[in-house]
C-alpha positions in Angstrom: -4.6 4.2 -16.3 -3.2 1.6 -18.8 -0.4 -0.4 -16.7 -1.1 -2.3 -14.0 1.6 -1.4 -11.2 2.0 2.5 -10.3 4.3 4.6 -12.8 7.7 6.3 -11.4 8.3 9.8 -12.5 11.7 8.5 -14.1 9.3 6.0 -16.5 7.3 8.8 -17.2 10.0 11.4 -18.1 11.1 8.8 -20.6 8.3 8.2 -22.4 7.3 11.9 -22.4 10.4 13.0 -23.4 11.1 15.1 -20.1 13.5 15.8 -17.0 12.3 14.1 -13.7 11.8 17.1 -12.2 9.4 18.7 -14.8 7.5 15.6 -14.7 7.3 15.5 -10.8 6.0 18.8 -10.8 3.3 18.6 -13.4 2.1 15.7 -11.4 2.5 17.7 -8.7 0.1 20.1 -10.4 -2.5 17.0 -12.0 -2.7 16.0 -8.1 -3.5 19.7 -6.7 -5.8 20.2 -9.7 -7.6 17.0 -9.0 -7.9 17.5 -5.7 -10.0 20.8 -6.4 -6.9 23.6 -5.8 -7.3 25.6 -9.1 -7.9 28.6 -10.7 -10.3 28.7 -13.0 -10.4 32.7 -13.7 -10.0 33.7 -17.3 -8.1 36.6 -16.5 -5.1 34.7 -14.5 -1.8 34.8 -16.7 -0.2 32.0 -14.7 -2.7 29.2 -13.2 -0.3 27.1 -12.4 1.5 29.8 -10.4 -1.8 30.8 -8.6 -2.5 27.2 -7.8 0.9 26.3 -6.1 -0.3 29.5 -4.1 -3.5 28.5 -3.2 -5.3 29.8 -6.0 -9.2 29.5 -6.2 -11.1 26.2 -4.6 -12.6 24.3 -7.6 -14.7 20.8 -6.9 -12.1 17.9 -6.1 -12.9 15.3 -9.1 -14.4 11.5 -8.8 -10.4 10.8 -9.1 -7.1 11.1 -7.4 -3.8 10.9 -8.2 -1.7 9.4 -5.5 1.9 9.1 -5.2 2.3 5.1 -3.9 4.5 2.3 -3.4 7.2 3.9 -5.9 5.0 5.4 -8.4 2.2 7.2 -9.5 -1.6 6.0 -10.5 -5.0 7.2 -11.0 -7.3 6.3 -8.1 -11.3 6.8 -7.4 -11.7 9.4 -4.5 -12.5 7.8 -1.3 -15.9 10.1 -0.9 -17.3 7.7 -3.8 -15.9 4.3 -2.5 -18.9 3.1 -1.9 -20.7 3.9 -5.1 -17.7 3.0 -7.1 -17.2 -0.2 -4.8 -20.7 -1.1 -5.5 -20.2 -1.1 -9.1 -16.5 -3.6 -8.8 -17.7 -5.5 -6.3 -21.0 -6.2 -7.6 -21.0 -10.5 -7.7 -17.4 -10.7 -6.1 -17.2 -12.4 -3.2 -13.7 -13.4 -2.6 -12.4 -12.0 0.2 -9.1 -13.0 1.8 -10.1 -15.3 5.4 -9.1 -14.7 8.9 -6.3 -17.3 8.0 -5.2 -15.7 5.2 -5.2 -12.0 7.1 -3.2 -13.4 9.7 -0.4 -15.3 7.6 -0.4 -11.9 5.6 0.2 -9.8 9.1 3.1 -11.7 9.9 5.1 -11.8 6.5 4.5 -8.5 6.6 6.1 -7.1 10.0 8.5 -10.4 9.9 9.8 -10.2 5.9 11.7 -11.9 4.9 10.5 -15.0 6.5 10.1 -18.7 5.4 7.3 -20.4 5.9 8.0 -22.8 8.8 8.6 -19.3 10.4 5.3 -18.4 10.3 4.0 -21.7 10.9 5.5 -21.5 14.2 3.8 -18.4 15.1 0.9 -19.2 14.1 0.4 -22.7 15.4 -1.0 -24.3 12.6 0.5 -25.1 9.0 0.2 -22.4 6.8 1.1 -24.0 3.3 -2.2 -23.3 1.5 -2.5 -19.9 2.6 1.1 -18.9 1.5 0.2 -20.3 -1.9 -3.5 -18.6 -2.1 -1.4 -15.2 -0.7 1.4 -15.8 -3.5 -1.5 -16.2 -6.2 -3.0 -13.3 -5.7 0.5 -11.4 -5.7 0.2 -10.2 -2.1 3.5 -12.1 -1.5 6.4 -13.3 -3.3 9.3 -15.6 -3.4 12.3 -13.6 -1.6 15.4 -16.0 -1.8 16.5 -18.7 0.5 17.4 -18.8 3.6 21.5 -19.4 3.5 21.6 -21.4 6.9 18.4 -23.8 6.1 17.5 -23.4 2.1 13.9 -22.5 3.0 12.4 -19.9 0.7 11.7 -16.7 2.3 8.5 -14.7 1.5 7.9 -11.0 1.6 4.9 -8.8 0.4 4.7 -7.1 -3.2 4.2 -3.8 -4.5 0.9 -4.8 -5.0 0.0 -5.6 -1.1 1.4 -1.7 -1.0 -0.5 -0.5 -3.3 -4.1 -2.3 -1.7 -2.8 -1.0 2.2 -2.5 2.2 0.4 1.1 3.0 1.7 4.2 3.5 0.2 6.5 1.5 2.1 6.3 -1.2 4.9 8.2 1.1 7.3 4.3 2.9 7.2 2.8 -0.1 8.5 1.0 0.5 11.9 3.3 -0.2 15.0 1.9 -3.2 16.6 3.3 -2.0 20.3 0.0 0.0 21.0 -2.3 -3.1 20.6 0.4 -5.7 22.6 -0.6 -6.2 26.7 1.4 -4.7 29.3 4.8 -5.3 30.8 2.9 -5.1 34.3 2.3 -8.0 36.2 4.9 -10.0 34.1 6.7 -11.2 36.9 3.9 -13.0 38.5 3.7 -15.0 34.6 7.0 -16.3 35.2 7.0 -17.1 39.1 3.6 -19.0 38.2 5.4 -20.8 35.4 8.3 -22.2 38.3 5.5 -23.7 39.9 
């Protein structure tokens, strides 16, 4: 709860002390146990057995802990986003714009890629929303491009973490929402006209 990027299990096993592996499963357990899987009987020897085994149903807590973008971190339970967003967003109104969404899209399903890259897509010059995106660490500086020495941009850890995935290979595919292959023959004999 005290850093501000999600902890790996190998950080944690060093400041606790601990093999990876004991540390991954006692998170293992903190995430069942917040979730609501425990066993809360006085009489049980071994909770922690019993849990991994189903155990008794116990009431899921305001929090989570989630397993994301390399790491592990304390999050509020989606059932109380709305009375926990009320409280963070309360006054905030900065919200990234349509620009800003759509620049973000494609360095994200095109990354690496320099900015005259997405420019082109786009249509229109994108220099102000790659540094607004940059500022608010959703993107970062990846290296140059060998062949033209244009800096290539990609998203951060932190743009994981806010999607709420763990990699960008859990991006939605974008084929579902493209048109159709049919009828793509009468686009091109129209265009020979």
């Amino acid at each position: 709860m005290v850093i501000d990027e999600p902890a790996t299990a190998t950080a944690l096993a060093a400041g606790l002390d601990l093999t990876v592996d004991v540390v991954e499963g006692l998170l293992e357990e903190l995430q069942r146990e917040y979730n609501g899987y425990t066993v809360n009987a006085p009489d049980v020897d071994d909770a922690s057995h019993s849990s991994r085994n189903g155990g008794f149903s116990a009431i899921a807590r305001g929090f989570e802990l989630r397993n994301i973008a390399g790491g592990w971190r304390i999050y509020s339970r989606a059932d109380f986003a709305e009375i926990v967003g009320g409280f963070v967003l309360e006054g905030q109104t900065a919200r990234l714009t349509q620009a800003a969404l759509e620049t973000l899209a494609v360095i994200a399903y095109r990354q690496p890629v320099s900015r005259a890259r997405v420019s082109a897509i786009r249509g229109v010059n994108v220099d102000s929303v790659v540094r607004t995106l940059t500022q608010r660490g959703l993107i970062e500086d990846s290296g140059t491009d060998p062949e033209s020495g244009a800096i290539l941009y990609r998203t951060t850890s932190y743009f994981l973490e806010r999607m709420g995935i763990g990699s960008v290979a859990e991006l939605p595919q974008l084929s579902p929402h493209l048109p159709g292959l049919e009828g793509i023959e009468e686009f091109y004999d129209a265009g020979r006209m």
